[in-house]
MARKE-541161 format. One line per 2 residues: number of its first residue (from 1); their letters; for each residue x, y, z of C-alpha. Coordinates in nm, 3 decimals, always signed. Last residue first. Layout:
NUM	A	X/Y/Z; ...
This chain:
573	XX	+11.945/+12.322/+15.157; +11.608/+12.501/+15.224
571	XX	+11.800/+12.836/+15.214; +11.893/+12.814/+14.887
569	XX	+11.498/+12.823/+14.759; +11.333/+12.643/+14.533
567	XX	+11.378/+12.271/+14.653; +11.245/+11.939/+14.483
565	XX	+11.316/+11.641/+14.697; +11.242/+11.316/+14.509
563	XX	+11.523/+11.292/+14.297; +11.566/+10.902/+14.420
561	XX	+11.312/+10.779/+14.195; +10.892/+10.665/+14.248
559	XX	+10.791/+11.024/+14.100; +11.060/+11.214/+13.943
557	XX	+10.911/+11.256/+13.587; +10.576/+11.412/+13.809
555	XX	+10.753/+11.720/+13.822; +10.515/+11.989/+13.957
553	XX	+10.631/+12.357/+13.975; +10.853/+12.490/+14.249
551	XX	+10.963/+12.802/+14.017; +11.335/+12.796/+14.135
549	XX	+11.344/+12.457/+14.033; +11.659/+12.298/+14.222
547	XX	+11.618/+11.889/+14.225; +11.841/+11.724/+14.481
545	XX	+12.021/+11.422/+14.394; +12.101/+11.055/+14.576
543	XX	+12.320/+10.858/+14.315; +12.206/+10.465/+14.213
541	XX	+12.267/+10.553/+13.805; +11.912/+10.620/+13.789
539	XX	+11.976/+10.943/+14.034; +12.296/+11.002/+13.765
537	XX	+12.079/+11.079/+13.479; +11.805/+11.243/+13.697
535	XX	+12.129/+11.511/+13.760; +12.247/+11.555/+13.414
533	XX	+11.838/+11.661/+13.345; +11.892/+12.004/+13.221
531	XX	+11.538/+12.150/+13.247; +11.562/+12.346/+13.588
529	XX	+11.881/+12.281/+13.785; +12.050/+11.989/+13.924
527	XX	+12.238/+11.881/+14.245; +12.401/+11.558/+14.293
525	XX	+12.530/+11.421/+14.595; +12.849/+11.186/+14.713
523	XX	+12.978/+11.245/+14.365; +13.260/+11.179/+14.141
521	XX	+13.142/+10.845/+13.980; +12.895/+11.050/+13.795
519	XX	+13.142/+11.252/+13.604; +13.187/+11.006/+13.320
517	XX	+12.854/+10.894/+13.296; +12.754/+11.266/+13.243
515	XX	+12.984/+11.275/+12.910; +13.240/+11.551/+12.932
513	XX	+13.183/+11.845/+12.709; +13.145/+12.172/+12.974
511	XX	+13.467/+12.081/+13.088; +13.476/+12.049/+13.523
509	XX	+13.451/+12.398/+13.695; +13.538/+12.310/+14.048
507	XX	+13.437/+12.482/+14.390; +13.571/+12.493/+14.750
505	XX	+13.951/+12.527/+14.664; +13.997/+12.844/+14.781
503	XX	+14.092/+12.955/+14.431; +13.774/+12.798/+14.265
501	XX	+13.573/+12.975/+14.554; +13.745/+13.292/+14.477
499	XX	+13.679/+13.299/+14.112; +13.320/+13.198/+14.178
497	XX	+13.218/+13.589/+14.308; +13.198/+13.682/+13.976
495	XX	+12.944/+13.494/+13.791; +12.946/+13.585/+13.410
493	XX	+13.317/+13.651/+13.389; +13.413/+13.327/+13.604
491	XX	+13.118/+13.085/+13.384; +13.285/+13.219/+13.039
489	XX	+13.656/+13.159/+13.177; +13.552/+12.830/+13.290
487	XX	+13.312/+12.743/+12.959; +12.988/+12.759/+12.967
485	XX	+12.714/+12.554/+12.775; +12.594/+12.285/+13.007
483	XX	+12.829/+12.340/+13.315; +12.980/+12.061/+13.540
481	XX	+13.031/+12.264/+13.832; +13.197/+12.044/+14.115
479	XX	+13.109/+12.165/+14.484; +13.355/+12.077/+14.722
477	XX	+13.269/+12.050/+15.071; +13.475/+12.045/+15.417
475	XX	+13.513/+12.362/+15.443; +13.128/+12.467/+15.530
473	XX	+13.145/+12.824/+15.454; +13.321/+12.813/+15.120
471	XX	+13.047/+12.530/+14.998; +12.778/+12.734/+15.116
469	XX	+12.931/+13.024/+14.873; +12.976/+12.787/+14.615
467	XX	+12.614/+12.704/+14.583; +12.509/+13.053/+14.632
465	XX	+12.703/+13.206/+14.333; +12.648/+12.924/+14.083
463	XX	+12.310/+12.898/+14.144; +12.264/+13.232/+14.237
461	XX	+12.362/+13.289/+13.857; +12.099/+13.127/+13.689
459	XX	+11.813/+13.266/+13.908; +11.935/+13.624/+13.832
457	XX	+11.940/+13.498/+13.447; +11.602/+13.426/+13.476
455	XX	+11.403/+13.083/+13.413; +11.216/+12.894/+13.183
453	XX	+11.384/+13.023/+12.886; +11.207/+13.321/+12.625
451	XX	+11.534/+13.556/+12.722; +11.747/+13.256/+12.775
449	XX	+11.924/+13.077/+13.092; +12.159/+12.757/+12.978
447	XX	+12.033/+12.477/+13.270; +12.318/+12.373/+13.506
445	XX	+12.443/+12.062/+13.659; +12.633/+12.031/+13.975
443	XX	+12.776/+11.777/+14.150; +12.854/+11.774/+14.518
441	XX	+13.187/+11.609/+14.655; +13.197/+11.521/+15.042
439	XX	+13.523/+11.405/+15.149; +13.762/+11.696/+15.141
437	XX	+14.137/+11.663/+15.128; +14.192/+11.833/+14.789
435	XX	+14.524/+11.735/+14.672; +14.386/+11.776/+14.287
433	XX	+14.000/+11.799/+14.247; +13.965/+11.666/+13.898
431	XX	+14.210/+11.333/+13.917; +14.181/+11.328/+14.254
429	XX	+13.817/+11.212/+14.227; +13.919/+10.899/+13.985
427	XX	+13.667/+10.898/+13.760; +13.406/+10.586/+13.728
425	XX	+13.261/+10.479/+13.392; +12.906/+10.475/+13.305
423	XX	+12.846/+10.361/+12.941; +12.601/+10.062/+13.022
421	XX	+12.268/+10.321/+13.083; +12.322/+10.479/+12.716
419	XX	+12.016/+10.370/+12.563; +11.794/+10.464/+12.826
417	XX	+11.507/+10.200/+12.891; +11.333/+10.031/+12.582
415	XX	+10.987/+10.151/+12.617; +10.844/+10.133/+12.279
413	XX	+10.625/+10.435/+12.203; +10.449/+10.496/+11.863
411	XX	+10.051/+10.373/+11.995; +10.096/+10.620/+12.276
409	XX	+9.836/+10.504/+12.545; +10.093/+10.476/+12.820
407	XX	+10.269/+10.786/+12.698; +10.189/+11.040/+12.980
405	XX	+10.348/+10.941/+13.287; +10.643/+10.724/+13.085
403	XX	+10.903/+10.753/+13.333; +10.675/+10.585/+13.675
401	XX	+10.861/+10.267/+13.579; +11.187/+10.392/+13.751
399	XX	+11.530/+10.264/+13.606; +11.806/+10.126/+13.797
397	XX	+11.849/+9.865/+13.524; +11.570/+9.854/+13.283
395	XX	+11.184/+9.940/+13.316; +11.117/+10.243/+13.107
393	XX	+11.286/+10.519/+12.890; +11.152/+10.602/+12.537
391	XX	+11.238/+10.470/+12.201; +10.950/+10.629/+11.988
389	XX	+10.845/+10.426/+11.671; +10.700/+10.578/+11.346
387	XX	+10.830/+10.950/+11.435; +10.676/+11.310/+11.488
385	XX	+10.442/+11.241/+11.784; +10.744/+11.155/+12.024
383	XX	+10.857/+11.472/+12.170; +10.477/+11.670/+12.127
381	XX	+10.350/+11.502/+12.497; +10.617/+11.621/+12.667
379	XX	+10.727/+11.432/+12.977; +10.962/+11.204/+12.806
377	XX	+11.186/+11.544/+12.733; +11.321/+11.572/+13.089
375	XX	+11.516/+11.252/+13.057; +11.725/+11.347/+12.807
373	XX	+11.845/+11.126/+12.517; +11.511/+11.056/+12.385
371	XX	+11.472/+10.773/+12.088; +11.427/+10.806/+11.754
369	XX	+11.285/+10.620/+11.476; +11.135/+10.707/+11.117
367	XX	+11.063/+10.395/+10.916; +11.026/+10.341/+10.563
365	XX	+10.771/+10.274/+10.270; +10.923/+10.566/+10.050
363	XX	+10.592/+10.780/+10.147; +10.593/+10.727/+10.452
361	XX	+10.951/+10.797/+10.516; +10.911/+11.097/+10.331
359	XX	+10.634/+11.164/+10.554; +10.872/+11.105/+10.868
357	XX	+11.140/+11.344/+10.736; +10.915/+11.622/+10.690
355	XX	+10.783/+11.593/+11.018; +11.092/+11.532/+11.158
353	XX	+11.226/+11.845/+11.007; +10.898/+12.060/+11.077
351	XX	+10.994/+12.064/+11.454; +11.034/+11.827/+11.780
349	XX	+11.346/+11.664/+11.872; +11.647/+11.820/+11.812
347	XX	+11.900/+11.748/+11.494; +12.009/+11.405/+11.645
345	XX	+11.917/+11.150/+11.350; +11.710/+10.830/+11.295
343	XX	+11.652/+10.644/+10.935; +11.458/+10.326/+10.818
341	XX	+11.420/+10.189/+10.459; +11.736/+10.391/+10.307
339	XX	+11.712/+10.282/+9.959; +11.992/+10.535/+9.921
337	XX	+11.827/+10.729/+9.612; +11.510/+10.664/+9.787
335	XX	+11.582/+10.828/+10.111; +11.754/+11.126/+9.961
333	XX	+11.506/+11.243/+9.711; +11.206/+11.137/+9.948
331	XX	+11.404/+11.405/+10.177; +11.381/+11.653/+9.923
329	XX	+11.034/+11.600/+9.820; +10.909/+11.624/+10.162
327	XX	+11.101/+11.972/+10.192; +10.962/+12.051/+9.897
325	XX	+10.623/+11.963/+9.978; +10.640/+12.173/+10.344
323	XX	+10.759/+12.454/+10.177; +10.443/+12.457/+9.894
321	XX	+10.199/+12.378/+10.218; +10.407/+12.676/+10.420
319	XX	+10.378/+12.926/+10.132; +9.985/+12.854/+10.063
317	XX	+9.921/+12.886/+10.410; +10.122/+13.264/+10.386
315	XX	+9.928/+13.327/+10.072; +9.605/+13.270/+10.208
313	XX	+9.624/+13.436/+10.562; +9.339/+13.350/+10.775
311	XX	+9.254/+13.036/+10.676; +8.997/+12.787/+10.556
309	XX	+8.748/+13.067/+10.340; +9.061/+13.229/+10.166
307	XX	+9.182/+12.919/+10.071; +8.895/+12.774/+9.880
305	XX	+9.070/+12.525/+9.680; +9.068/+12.547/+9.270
303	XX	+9.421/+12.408/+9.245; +9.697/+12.598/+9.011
301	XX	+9.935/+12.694/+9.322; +9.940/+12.305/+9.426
299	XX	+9.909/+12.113/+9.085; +10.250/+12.339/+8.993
297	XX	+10.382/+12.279/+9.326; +10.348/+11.894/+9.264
295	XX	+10.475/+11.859/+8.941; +10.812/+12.117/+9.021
293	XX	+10.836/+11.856/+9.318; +10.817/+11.554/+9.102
291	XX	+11.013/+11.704/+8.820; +11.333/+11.752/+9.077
289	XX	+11.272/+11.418/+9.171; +11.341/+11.230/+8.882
287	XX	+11.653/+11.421/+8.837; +11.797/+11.368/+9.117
285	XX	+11.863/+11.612/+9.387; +12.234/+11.584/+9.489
283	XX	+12.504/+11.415/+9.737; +12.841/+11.657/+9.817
281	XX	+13.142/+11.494/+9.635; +13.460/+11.444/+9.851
279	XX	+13.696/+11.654/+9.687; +13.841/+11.847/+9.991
277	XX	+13.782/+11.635/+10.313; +13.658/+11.897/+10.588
275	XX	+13.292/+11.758/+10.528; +12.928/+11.836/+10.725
273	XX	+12.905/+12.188/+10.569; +12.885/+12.055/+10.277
271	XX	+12.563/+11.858/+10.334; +12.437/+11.529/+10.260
269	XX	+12.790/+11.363/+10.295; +12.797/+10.984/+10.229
267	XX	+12.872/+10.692/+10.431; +12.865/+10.339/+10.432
265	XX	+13.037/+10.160/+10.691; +13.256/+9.868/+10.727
263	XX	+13.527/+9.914/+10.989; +13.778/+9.967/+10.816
261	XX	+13.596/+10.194/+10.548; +13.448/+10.389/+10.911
259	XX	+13.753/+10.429/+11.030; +13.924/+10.552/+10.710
257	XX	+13.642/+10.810/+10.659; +13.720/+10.917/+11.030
255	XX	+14.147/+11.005/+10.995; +14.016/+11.192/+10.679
253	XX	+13.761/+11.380/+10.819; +13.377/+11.398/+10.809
251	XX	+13.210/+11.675/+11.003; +13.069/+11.712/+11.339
249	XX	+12.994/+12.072/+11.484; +12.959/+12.166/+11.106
247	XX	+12.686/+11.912/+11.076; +12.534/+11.765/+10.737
245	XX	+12.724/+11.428/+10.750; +12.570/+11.067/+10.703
243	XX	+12.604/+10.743/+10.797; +12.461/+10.395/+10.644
241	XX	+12.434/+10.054/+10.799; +12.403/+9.801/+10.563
239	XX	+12.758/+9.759/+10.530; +12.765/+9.695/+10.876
237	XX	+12.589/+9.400/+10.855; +12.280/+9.382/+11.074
235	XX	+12.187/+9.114/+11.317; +12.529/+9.053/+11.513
233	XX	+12.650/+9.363/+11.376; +12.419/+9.517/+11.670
231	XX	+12.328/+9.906/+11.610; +12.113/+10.078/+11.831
229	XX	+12.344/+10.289/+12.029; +12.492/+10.347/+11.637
227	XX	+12.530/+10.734/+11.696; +12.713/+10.736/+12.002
225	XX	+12.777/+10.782/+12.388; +13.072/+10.653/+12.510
223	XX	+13.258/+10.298/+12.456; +13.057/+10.230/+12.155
221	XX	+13.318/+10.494/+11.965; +13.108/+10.564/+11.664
219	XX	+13.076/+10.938/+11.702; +12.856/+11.156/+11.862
217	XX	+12.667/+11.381/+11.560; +12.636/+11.193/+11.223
215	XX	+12.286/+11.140/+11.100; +12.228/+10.769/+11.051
213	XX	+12.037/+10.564/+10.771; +11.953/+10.243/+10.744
211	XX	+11.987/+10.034/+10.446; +11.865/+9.858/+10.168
209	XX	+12.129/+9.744/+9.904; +12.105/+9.840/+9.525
207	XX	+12.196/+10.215/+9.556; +12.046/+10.411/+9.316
205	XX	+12.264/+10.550/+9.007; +12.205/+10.901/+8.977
203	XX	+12.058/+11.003/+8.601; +12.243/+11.226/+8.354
201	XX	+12.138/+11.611/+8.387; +11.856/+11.775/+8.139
199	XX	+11.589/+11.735/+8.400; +11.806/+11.828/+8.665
197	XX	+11.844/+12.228/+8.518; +11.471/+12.257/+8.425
195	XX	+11.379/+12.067/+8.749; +11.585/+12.351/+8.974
193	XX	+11.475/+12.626/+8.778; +11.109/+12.504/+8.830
191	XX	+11.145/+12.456/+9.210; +11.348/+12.813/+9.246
189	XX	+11.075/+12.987/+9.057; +10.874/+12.842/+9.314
187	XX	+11.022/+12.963/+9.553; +11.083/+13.314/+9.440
185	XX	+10.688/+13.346/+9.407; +10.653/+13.207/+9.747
183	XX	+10.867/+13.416/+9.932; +10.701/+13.766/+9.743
181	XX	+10.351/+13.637/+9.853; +10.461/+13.551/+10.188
179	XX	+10.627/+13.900/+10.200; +10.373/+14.109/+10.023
177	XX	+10.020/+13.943/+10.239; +10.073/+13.900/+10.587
175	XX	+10.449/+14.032/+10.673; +10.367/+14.350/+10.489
173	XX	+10.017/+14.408/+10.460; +9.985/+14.316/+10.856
171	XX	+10.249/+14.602/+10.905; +10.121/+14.750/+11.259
169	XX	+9.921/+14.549/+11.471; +9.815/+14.712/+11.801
167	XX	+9.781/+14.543/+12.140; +9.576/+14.756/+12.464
165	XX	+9.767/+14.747/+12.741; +9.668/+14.713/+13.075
163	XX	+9.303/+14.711/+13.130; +9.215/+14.585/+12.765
161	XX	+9.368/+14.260/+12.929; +9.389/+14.059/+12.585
159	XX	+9.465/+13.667/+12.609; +9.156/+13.636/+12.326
157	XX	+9.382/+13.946/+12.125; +9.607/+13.718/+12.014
155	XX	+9.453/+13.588/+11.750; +9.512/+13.945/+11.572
153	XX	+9.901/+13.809/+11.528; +9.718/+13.531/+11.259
151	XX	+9.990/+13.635/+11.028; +10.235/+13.858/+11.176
149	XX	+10.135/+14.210/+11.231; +10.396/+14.352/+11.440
147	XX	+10.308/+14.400/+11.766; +10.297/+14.775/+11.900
145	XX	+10.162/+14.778/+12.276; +9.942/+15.073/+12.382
143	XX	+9.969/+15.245/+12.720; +9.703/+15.250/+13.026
141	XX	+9.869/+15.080/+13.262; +10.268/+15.243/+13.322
139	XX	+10.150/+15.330/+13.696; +10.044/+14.996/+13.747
137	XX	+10.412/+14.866/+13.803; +10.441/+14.519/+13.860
135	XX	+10.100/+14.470/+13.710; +10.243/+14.675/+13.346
133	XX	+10.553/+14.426/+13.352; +10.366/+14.133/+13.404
131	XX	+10.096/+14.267/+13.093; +10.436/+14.358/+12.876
129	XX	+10.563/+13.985/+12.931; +10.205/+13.849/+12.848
127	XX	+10.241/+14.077/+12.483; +10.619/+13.960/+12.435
125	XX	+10.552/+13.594/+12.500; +10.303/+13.595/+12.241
123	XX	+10.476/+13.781/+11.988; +10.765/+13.545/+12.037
121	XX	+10.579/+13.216/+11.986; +10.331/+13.334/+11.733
119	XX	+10.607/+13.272/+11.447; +10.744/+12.929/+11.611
117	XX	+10.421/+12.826/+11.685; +10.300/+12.867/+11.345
115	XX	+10.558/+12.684/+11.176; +10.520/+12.419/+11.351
113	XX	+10.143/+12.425/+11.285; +10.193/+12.385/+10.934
111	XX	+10.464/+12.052/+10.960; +10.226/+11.923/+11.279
109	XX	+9.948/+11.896/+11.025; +10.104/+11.736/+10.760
107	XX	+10.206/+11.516/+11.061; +9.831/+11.429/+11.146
105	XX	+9.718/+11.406/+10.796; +9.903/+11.090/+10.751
103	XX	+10.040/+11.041/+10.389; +9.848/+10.816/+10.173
101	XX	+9.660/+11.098/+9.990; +10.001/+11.232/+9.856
99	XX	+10.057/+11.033/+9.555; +9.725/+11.182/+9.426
97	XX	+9.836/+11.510/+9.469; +9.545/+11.763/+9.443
95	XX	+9.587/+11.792/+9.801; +9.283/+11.707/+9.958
93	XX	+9.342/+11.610/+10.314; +9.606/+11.949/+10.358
91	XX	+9.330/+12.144/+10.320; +9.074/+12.019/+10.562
89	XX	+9.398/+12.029/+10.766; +9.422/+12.357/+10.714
87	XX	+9.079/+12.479/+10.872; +9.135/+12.499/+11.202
85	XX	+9.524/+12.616/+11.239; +9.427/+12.939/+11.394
83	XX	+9.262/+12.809/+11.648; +9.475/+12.533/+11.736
81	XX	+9.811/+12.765/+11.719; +9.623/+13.004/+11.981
79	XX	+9.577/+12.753/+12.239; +9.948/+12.602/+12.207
77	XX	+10.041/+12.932/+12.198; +9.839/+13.058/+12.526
75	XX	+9.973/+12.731/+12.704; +10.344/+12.781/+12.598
73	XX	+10.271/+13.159/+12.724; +10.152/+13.029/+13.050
71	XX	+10.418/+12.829/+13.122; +10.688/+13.056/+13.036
69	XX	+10.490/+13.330/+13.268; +10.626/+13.173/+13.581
67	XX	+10.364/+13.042/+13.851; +10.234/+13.365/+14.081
65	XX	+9.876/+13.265/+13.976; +9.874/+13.625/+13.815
63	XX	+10.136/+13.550/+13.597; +10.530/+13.589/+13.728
61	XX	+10.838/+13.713/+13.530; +11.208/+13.636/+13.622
59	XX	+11.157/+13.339/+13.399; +11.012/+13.443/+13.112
57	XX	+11.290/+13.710/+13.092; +11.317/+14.101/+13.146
55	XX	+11.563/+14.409/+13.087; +11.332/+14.692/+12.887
53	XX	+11.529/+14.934/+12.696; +11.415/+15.274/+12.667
51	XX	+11.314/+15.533/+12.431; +11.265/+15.879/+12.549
49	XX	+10.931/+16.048/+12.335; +10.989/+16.372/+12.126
47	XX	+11.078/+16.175/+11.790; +11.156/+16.440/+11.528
45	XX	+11.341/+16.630/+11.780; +11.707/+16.601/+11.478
43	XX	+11.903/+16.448/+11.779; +11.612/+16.224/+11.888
41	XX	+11.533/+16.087/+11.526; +11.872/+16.012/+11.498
39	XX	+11.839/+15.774/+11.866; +11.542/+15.615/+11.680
37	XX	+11.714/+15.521/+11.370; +12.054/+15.415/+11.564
35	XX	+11.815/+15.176/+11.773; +11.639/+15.030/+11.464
33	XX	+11.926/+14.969/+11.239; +12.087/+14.774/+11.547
31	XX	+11.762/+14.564/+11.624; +11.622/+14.588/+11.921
29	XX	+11.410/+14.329/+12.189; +11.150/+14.419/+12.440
27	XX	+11.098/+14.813/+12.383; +10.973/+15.102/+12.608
25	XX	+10.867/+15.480/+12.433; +10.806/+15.712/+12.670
23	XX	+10.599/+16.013/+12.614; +10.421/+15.928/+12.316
21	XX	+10.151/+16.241/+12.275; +10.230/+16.207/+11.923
19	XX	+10.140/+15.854/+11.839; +10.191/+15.823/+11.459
17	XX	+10.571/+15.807/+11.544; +10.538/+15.501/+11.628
15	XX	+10.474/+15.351/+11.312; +10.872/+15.478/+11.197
13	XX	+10.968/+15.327/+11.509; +10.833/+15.019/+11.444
11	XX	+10.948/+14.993/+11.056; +11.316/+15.029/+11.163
9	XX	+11.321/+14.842/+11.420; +11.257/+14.785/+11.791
7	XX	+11.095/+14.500/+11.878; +10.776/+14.411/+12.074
5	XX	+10.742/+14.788/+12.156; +10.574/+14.914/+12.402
3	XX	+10.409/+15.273/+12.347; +10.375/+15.522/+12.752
1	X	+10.143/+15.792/+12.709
């Protein structure tokens, strides 16, 4: 009998040793503890079975409509997060908070069910991955799959195909009922320790002036893209404009705090990690606040609601409402203490952060804004649900009208065109391709491949590989690589056979962190892969592009623009 294995840990392999007629024993993902437990258990023939890896990926994987199994695992989890998040928001609409019944049910929602997707997510992906496997090779049907038993894990069972593998939960008292329990005993401790120790601490002075409030990721430089694309001191004084640091990828530093005092900014650092400046204080909870939230968990864990008959797992929803209120709290904390009134920043786009940021919003009588800064993400419906207003792309300069496809009913969404479409600056071509003497350039853009991505690593690589090949056999091409999160010695080491086109002369590998504006004067054609959507940028900049999706899908973002040849195959080039 063949046992798959979501993960392979310590607590799996320990469970899988109640299956003694285990033959083979198959795993998805591993954990180091895990693998040296298994391979002891081997040397000492306590564990009879062989235990192998399994190499796969979303992308490389195919369901039985032959489309690839990412998007049928997004649509199981979206399916699976509804049902099992059925009877929160009953819940979440009477929260024995009365300051809380203004707050939009919709995003308390999204907070819980974020959360959710992000736990089913991977066991989801890791039972339809199994099923591919199994149809690829029938001979393995007829095994069981261990899942961990997650909360609301036994959902899963409606995408079940008893003739392949039948799913069975292991540790549902352990990451059901004694973890969440455990988690939200220590925080709320943490809330009461944390109002005990404020309570008795001298009160912040608010700030008098009304602001809004920036998270600090590109820079200030309005000659490239930046934080303040909005910003006109025309209409807003500086001074009312405030900026904040929380990112280690973009910290404050001396040579920056005296560009922003000269030029007029406030700015304060949320987060340590967001400061290289030794003695620059580090904003903190007040004290008002730190009662608040101790107030509201206590109403919260002592309320007579009917848990157990809304949800599946009490004590886990209980945990996620009591997170989600502390992170509300917190960001109340900070928006009132500022007298921020509206706020954007550029930690992703869709997760319990906005959410949590939004309702704080709410409830401070503020604004939560953002706009998209990639083209691909207009098309998904969950992008803009998380914010007051939605900047999205639309009628400007160069720009189709056919961007919106599924927003023109979305009561958030302003279409304001791309907020970077005046930053485009031409490059000298010799300046990146040397003496080359060859007049056709082709840019290319890459998408990062991932285990749980939209396509395979195989798929990745050929891109690289065949591209410069036909570049090599043409001679009179150069293909430019502009890659997404490679660098050159990264991109050479993962794809061979590119070394000798970059020696030949046939293929480029420009920095991974130049601006797509700045790289769009290069080329004669543009060529982009799968989700990263460098090469739509540059279509609305006026430049013909081809679309590679290796999975052919529909792309209805391209309709009425110049990207509108979608290939899946090198061959078709």
């Amino acid at each position: 009998m063949v046992v798959w294995l979501d993960r392979l840990d310590v607590l799996s392999v320990f469970f899988s040793l109640r299956f003694p007629k285990t033959s083979v024993i198959r795993y998805l993902a591993e954990t180091p503890r895990g693998l040296s437990l298994a391979l002891a258990l081997r040397q000492l023939r306590l564990l009879r079975a062989s235990v192998e890896p399994v190499a796969w990926s979303l992308g490389s994987l195919k369901d039985d409509d032959g489309r690839s199994l990412r998007f049928r695992v997004e649509a199981v989890c979206e399916r699976v997060v509804d049902a099992a998040a059925q009877g929160i928001d009953e819940i979440l609409m009477n929260l024995p908070v009365a300051s809380l019944a203004s707050l939009p049910a919709t995003w308390m929602g999204k907070f819980y069910r974020s959360e959710l997707f992000l736990t089913l997510r991977p066991q989801i992906a890791a039972f339809l991955a199994v099923q591919a496997l199994i149809r690829l090779k029938p001979d393995c049907a007829g095994g069981i799959l261990l899942l961990r038993g997650f909360p609301f894990t036994n959902r899963i069972r409606c995408v079940c195909r008893p003739d392949a593998v039948a799913p069975v939960l292991y540790g549902s008292w352990l990451w059901g009922r004694l973890l969440p329990f455990l988690r939200l005993i220590a925080l709320t401790l943490r809330v009461f320790s944390r109002a005990a120790i404020r309570g008795l601490s001298r009160k912040v002075r608010w700030q008098e002036k009304a602001c809004v409030a920036v998270q600090y990721c590109w820079g200030i430089d309005t000659e490239s893209r930046n934080d303040l694309y909005w910003h006109d001191s025309g209409w807003l004084d500086p001074g009312r404009v405030l900026i904040y640091f929380d990112r280690s990828d973009a910290s404050l530093t001396r040579a920056l705090i005296e560009e922003l005092d000269q030029q007029g900014y406030r700015w304060i650092v949320r987060h340590k990690a967001g400061c290289q400046v030794p003695g620059v204080p580090v904003w903190g909870r007040t004290r008002l606040a730190a009662l608040r939230e101790a107030s509201w968990v206590w109403r919260v864990l002592t309320s007579s609601g009917r848990w157990g008959q809304h949800v599946d797992s009490p004590w886990w929803a209980r945990l996620r409402v009591v997170s989600m209120l502390t992170q509300l709290n917190y960001w109340a904390d900070f928006f009132e203490s500022n007298h921020v009134i509206a706020h954007t920043n550029h930690s992703g786009m869709v997760g319990e952060l906005h959410s949590a940021q939004s309702l704080a919003l709410h409830l401070a009588g503020g604004c939560n804004f953002r706009t998209t800064y990639s083209y691909y993400s207009v098309g998904d419906r969950r992008e803009c649900g998380d914010y007051h207003v939605f900047f999205a792309w639309g009628r400007c300069a160069g720009i189709s009208t056919h961007v919106l496809p599924y927003h023109r009913r979305a009561r958030n969404v302003v279409v304001s065109g791309y907020p970077f479409d005046g930053y485009a600056h031409r490059v000298d071509i010799p300046e990146h391709l040397g003496s080359s003497d060859r007049a056709f350039v082709v840019l290319a853009f890459d998408e990062s491949p991932a285990q749980l991505g939209e396509y395979a690593s195989s798929a990745w690589r050929g891109f690289f590989a065949d591209l410069s090949s036909w570049s090599a056999r043409r001679g009179d091409v150069v293909v430019c690589f502009k890659p997404k999160s490679h660098s050159k010695a990264e991109l050479v080491e993962e794809v061979p056979t590119l070394s000798a086109a970059i020696a030949t002369g046939s293929a480029v590998v420009l920095d991974r962190n130049i601006n797509v504006h700045q790289v769009a004067g290069l080329a004669d054609l543009v060529v982009g892969m799968g989700v990263s959507t460098a090469s739509i940028e540059c279509a609305l900049l006026g430049k013909p592009a081809l679309h590679y999706d290796p999975c052919l899908r529909p792309w209805p973002q391209l309709d009425g623009l110049s990207v509108d040849l979608v290939f899946g195959d090198f061959n078709d080039l």
